[in-house]
Each structure stands twice: as C-alpha cells, then as structure tokens.
PDB file of N, CA, C and O in Angstrom:
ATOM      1  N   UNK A   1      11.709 -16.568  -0.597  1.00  0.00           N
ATOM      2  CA  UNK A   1      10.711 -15.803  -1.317  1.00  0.00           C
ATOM      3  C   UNK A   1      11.280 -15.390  -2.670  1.00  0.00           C
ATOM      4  O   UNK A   1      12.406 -14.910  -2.801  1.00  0.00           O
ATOM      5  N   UNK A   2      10.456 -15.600  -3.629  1.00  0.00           N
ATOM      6  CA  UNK A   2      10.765 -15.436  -5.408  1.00  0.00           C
ATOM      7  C   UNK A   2      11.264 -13.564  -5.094  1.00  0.00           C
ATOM      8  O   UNK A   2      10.742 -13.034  -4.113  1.00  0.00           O
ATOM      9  N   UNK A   3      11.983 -12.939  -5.732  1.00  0.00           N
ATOM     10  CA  UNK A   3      12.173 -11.959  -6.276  1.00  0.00           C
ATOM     11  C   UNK A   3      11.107 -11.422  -7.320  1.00  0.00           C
ATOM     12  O   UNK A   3      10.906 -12.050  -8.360  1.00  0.00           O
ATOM     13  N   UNK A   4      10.343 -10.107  -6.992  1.00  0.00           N
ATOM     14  CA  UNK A   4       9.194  -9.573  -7.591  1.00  0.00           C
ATOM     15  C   UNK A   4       9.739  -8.837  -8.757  1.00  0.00           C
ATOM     16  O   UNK A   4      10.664  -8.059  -8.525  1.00  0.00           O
ATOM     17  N   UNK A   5       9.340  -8.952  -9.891  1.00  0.00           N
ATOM     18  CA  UNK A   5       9.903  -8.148 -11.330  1.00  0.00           C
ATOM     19  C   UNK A   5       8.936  -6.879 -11.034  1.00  0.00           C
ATOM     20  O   UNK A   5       7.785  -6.800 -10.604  1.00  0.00           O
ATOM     21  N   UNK A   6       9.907  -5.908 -11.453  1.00  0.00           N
ATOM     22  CA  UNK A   6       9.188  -4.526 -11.359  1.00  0.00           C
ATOM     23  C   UNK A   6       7.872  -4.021 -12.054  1.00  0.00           C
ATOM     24  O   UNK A   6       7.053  -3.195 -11.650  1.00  0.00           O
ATOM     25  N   UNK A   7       7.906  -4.849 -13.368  1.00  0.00           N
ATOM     26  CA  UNK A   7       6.400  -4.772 -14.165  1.00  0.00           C
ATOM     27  C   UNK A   7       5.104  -5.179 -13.130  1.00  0.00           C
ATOM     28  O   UNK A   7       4.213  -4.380 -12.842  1.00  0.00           O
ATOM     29  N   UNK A   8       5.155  -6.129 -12.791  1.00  0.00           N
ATOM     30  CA  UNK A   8       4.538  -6.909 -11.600  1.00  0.00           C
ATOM     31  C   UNK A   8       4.153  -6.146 -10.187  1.00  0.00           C
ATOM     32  O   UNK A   8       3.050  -6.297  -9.661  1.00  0.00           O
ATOM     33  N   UNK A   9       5.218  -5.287  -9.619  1.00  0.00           N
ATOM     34  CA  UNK A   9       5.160  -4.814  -9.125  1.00  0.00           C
ATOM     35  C   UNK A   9       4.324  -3.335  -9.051  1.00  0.00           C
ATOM     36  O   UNK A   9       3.633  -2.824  -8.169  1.00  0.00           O
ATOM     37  N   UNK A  10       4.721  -2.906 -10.392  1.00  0.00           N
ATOM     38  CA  UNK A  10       3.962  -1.429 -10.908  1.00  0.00           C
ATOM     39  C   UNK A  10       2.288  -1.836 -10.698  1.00  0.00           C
ATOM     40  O   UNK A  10       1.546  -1.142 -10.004  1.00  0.00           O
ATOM     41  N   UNK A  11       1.939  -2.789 -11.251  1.00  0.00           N
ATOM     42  CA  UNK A  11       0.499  -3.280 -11.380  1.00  0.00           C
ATOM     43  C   UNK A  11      -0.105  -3.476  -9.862  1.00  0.00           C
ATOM     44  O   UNK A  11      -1.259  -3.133  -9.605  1.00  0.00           O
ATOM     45  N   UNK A  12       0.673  -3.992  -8.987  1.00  0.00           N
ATOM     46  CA  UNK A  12       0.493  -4.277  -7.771  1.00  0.00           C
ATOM     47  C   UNK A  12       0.355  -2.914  -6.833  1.00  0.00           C
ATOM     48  O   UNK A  12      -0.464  -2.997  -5.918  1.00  0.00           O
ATOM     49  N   UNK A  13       0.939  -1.912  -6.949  1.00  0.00           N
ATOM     50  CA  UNK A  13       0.575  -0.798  -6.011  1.00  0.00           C
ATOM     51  C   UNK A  13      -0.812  -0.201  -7.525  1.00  0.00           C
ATOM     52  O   UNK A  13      -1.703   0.488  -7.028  1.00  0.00           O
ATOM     53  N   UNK A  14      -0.893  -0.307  -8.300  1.00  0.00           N
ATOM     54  CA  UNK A  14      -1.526   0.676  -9.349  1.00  0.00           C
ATOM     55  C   UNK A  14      -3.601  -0.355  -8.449  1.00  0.00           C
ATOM     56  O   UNK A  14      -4.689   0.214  -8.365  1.00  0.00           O
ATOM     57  N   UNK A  15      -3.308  -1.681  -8.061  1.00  0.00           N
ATOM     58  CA  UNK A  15      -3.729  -2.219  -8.052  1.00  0.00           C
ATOM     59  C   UNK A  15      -4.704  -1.993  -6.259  1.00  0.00           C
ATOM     60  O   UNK A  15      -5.802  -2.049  -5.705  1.00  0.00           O
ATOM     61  N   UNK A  16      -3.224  -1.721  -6.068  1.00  0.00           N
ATOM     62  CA  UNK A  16      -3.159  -1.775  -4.560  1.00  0.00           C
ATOM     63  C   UNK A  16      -4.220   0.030  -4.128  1.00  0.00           C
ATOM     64  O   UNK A  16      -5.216   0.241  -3.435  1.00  0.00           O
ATOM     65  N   UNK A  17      -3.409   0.856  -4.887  1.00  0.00           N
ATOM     66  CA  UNK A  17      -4.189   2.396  -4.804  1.00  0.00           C
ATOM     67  C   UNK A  17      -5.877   2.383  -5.289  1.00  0.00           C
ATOM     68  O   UNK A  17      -6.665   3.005  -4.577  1.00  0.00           O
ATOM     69  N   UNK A  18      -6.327   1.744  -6.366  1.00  0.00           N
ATOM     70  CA  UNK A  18      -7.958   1.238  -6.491  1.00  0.00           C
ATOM     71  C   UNK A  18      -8.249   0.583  -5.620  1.00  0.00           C
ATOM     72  O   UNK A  18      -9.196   1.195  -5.126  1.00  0.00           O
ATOM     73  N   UNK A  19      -8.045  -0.527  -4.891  1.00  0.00           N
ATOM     74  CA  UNK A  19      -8.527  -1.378  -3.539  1.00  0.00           C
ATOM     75  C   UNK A  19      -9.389  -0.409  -2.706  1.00  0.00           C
ATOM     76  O   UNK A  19     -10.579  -0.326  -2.404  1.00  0.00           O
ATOM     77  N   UNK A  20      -7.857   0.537  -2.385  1.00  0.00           N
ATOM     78  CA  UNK A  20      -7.556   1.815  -1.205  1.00  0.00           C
ATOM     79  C   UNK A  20      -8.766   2.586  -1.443  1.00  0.00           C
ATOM     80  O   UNK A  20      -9.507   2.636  -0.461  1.00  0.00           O
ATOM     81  N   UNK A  21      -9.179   3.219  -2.513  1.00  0.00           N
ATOM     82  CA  UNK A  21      -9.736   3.939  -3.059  1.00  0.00           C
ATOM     83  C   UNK A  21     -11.342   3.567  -2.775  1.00  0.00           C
ATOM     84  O   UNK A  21     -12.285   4.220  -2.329  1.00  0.00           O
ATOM     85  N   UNK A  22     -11.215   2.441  -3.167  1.00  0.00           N
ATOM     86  CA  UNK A  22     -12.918   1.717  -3.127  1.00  0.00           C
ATOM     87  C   UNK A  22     -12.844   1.646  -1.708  1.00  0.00           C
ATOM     88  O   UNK A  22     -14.016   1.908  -1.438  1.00  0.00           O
ATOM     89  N   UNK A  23     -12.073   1.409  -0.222  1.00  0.00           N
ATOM     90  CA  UNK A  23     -12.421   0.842   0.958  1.00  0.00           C
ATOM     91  C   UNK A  23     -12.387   2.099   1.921  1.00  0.00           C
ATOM     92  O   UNK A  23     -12.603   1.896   3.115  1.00  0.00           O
ATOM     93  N   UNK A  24     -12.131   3.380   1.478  1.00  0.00           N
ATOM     94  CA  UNK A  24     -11.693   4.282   1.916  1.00  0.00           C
ATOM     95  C   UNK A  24     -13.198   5.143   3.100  1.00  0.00           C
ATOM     96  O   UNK A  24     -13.194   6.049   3.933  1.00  0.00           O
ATOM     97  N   UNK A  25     -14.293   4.204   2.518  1.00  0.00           N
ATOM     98  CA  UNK A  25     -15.247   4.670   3.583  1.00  0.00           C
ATOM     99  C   UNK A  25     -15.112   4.618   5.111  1.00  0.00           C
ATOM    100  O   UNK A  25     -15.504   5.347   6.021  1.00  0.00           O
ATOM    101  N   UNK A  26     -14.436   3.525   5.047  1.00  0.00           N
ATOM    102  CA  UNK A  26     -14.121   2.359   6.174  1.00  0.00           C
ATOM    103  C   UNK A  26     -12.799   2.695   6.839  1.00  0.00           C
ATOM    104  O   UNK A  26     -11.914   1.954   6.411  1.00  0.00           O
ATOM    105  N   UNK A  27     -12.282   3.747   7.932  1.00  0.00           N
ATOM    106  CA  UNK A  27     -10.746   3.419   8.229  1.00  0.00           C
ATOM    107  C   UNK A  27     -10.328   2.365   8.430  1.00  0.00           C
ATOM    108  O   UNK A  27      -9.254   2.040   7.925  1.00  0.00           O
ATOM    109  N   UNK A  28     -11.009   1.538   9.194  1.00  0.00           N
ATOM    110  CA  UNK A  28     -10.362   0.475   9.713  1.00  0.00           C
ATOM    111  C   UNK A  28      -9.591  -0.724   8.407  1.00  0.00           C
ATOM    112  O   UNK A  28      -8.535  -1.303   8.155  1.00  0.00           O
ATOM    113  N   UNK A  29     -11.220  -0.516   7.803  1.00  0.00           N
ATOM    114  CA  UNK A  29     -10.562  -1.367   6.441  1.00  0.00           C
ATOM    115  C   UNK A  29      -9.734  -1.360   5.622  1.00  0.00           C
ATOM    116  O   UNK A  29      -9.088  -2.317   5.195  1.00  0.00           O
ATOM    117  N   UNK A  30      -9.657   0.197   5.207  1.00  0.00           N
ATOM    118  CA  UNK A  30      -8.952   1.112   4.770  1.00  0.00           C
ATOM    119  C   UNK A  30      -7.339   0.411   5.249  1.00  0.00           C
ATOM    120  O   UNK A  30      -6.526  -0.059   4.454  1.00  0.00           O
ATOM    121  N   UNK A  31      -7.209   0.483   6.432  1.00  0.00           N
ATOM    122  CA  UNK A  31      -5.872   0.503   7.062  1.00  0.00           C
ATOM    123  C   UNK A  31      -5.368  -1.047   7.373  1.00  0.00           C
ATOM    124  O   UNK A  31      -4.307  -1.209   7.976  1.00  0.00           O
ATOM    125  N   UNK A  32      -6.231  -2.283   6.904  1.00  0.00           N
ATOM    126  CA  UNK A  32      -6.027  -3.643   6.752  1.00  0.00           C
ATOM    127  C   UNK A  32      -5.853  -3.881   5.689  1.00  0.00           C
ATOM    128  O   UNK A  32      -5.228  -4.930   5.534  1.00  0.00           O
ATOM    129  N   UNK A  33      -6.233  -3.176   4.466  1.00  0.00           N
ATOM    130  CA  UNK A  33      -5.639  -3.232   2.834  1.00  0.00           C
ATOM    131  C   UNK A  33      -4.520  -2.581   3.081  1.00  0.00           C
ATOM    132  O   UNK A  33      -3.591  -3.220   2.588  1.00  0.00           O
ATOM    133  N   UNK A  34      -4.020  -1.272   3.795  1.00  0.00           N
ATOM    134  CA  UNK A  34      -3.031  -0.796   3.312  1.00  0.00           C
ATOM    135  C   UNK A  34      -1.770  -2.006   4.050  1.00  0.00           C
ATOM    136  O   UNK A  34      -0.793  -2.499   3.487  1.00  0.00           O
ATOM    137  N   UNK A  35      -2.246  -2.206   5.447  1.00  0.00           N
ATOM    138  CA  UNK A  35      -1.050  -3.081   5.807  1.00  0.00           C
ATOM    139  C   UNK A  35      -0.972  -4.599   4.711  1.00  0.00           C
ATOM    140  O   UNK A  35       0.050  -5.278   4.811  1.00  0.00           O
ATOM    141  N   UNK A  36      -2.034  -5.041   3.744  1.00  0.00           N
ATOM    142  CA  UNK A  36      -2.229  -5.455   3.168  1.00  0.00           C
ATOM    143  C   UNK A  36      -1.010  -5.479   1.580  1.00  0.00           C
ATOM    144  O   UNK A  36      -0.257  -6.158   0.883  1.00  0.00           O
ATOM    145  N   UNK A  37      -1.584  -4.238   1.802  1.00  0.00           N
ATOM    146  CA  UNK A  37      -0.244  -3.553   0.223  1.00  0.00           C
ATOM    147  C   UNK A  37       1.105  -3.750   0.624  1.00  0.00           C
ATOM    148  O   UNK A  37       2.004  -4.206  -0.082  1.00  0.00           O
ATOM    149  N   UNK A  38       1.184  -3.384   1.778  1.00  0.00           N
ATOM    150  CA  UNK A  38       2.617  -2.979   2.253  1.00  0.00           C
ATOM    151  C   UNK A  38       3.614  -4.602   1.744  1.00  0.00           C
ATOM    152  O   UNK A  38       4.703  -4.759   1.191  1.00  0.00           O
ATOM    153  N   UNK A  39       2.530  -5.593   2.295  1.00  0.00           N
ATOM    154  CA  UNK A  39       3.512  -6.892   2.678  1.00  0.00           C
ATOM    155  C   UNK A  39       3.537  -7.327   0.837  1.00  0.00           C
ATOM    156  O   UNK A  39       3.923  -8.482   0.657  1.00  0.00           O
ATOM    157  N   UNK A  40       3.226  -6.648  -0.305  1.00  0.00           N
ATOM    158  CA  UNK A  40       3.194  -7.563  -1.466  1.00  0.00           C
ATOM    159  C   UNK A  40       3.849  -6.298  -2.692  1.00  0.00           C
ATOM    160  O   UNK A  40       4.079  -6.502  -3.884  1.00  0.00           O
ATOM    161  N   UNK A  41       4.039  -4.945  -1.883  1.00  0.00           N
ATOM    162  CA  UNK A  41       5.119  -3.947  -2.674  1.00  0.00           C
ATOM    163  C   UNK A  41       6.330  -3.955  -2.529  1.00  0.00           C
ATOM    164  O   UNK A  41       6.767  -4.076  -1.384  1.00  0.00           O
ATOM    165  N   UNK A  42       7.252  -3.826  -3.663  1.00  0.00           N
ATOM    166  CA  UNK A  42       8.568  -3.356  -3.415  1.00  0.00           C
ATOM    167  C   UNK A  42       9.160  -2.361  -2.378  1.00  0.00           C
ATOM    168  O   UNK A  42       8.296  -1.544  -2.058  1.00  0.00           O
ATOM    169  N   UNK A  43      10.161  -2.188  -1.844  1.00  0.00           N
ATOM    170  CA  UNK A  43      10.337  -1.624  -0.543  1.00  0.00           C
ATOM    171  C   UNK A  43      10.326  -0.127  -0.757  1.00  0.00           C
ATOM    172  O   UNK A  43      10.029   0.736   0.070  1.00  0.00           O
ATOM    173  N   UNK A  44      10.816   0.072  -2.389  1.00  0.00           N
ATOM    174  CA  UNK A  44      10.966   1.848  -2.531  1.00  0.00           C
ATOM    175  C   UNK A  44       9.356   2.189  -2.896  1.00  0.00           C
ATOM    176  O   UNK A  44       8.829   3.294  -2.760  1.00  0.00           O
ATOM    177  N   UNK A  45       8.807   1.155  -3.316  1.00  0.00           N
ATOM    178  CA  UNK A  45       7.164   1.520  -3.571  1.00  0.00           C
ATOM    179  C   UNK A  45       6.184   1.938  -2.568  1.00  0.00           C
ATOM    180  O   UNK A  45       5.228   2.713  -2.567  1.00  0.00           O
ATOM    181  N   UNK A  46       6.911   0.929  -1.456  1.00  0.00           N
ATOM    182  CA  UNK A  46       5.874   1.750  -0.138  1.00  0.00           C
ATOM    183  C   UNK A  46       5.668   3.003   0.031  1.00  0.00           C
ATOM    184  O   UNK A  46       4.553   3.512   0.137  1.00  0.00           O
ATOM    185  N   UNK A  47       6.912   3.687   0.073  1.00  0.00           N
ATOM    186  CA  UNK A  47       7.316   5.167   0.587  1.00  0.00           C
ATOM    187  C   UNK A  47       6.089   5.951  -0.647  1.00  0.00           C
ATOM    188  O   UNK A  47       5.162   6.739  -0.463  1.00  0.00           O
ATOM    189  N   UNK A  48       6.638   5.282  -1.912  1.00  0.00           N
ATOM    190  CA  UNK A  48       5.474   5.950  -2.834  1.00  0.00           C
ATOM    191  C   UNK A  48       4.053   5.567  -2.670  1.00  0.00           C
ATOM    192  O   UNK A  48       3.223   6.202  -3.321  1.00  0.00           O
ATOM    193  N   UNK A  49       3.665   4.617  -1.890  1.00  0.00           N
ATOM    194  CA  UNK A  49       1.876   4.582  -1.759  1.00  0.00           C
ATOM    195  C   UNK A  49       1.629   5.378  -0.222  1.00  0.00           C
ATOM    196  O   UNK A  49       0.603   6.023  -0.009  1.00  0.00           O
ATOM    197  N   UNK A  50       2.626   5.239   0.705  1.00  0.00           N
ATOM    198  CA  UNK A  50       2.458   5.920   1.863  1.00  0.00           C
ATOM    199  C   UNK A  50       2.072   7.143   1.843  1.00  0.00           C
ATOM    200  O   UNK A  50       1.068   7.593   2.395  1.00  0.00           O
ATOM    201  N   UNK A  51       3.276   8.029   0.865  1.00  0.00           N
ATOM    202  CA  UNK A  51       2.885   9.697   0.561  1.00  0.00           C
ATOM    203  C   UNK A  51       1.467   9.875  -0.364  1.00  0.00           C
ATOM    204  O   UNK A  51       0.909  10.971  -0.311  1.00  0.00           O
ATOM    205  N   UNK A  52       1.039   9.087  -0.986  1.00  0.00           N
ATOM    206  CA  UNK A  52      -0.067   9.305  -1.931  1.00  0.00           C
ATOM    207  C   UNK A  52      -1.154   8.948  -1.113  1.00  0.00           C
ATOM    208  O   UNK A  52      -2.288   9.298  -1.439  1.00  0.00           O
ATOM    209  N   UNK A  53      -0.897   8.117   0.186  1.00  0.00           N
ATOM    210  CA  UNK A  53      -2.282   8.247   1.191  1.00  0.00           C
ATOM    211  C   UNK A  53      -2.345   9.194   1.714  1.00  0.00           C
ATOM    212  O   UNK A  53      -3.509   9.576   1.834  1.00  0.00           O
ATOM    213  N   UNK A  54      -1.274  10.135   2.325  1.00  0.00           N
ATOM    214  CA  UNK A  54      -1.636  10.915   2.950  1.00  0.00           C
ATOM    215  C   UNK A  54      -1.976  12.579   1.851  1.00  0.00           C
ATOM    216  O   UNK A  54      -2.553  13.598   2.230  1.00  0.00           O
ATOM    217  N   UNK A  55      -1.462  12.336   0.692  1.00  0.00           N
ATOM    218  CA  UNK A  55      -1.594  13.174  -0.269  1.00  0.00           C
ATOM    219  C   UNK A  55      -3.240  12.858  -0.347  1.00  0.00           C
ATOM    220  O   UNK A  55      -3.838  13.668   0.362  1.00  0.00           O
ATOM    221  N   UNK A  56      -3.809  12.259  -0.765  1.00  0.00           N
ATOM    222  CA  UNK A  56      -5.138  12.103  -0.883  1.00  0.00           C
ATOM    223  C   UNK A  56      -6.330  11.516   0.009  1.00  0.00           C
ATOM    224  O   UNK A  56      -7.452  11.580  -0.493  1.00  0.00           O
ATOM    225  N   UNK A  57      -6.181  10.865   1.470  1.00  0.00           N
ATOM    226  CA  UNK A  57      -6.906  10.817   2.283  1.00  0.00           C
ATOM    227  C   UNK A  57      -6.523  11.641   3.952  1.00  0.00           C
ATOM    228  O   UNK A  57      -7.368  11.892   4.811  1.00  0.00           O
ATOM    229  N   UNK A  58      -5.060  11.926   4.040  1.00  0.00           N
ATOM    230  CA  UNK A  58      -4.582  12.463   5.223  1.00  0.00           C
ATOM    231  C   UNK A  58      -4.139  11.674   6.231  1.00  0.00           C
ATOM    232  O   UNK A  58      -4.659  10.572   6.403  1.00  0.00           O
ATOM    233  N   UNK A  59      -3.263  12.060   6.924  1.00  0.00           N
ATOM    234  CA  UNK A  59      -2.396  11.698   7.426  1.00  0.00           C
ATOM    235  C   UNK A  59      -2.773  10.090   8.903  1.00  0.00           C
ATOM    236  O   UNK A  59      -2.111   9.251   9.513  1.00  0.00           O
ATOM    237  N   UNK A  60      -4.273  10.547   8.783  1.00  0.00           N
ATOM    238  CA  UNK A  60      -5.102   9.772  10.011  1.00  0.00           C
ATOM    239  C   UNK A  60      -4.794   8.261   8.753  1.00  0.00           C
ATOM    240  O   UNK A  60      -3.787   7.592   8.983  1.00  0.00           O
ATOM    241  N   UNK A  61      -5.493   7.936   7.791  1.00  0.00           N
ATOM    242  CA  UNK A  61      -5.102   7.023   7.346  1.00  0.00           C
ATOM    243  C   UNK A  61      -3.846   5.925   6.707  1.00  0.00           C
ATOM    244  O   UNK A  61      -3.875   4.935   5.977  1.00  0.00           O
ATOM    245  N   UNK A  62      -2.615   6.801   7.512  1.00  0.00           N
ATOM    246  CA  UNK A  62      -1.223   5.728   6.816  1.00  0.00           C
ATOM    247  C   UNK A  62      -1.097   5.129   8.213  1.00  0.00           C
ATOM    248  O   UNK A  62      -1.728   5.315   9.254  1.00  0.00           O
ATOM    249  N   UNK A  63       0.009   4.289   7.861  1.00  0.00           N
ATOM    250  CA  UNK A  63       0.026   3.588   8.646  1.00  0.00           C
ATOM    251  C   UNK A  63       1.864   3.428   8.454  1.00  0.00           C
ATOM    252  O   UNK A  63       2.464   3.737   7.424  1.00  0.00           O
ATOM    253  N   UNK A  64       2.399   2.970   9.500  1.00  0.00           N
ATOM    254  CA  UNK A  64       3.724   3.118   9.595  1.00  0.00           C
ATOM    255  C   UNK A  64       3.925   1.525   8.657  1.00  0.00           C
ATOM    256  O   UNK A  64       3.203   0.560   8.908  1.00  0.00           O
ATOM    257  N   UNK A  65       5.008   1.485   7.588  1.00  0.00           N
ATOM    258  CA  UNK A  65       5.040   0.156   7.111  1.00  0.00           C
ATOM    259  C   UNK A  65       5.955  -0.733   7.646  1.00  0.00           C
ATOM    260  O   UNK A  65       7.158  -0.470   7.663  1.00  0.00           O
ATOM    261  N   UNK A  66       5.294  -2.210   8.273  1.00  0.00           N
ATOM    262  CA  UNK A  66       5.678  -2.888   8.719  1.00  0.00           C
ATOM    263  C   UNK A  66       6.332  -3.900   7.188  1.00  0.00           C
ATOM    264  O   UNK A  66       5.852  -4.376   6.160  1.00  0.00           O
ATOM    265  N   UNK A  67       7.971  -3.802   8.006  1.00  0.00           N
ATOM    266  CA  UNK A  67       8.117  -5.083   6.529  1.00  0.00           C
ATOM    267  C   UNK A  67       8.592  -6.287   7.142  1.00  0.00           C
ATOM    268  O   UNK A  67       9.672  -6.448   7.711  1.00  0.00           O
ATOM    269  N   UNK A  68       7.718  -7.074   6.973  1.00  0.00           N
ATOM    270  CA  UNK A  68       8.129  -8.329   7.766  1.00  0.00           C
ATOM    271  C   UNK A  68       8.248  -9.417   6.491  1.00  0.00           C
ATOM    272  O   UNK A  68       7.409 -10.283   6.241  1.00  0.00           O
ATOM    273  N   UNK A  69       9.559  -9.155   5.700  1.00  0.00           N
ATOM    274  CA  UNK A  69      10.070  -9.911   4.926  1.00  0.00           C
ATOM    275  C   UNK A  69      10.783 -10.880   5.621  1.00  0.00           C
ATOM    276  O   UNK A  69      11.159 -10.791   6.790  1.00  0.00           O
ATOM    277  N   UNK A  70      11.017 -12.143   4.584  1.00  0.00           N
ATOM    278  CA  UNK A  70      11.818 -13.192   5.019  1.00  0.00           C
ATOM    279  C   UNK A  70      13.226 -12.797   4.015  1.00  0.00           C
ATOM    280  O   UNK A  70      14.238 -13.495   4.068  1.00  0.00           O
TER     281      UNK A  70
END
C-alpha cells in the first residue's frame, strides 16, 4: 500500500467529517461511513475524527476503529 501524504490526508477526514455530517440521520449509515473513514485516514487522524463524533453526535455513534492495514 502507497504511503498517504498528509495534505491528502487533511482533505480526506475534512472530507470524511461532511459525508458524516450529511448521513447522520441514519445510525446505521452513519456508522458504515465512519468504518468507511477509518480504513482511508491516517492512524493519528482517527483518534481525531473519533473524538469529534462523539463531541458532536455522542457517544452511541463511534465506533471502535478497526485498522485492518496491510
């Protein structure tokens, strides 16, 4: 797997938090984007979209991040 440049990355959770935002009616969906985000953010970025879900939708919507890197 290519190594993700951090610019790339910034855009990708900035990207990833609007998705969240728009699907947020929906838990279920909600929580298939976030496992969604998880697999295409940097590893210290998770921790930062994890706390900002539960900062702004609560704690029912995170989800523990699975990193199933190669």
């Amino acid at each position: 797997m290519k190594k993700k440049s951090k610019g790339k990355s910034k855009k990708m959770l900035a990207y990833s938090k609007e998705v969240l935002r728009k699907v947020s009616f929906d838990v279920s969906l909600f929580k298939k984007e976030l496992s969604k985000a998880f697999q295409y953010l940097l590893e210290e970025e998770i921790e930062d979209l994890r706390q900002w879900v539960i900062n702004n939708f609560g704690p029912q919507y995170c989800l523990q991040p699975v990193l199933a890197r190669n």
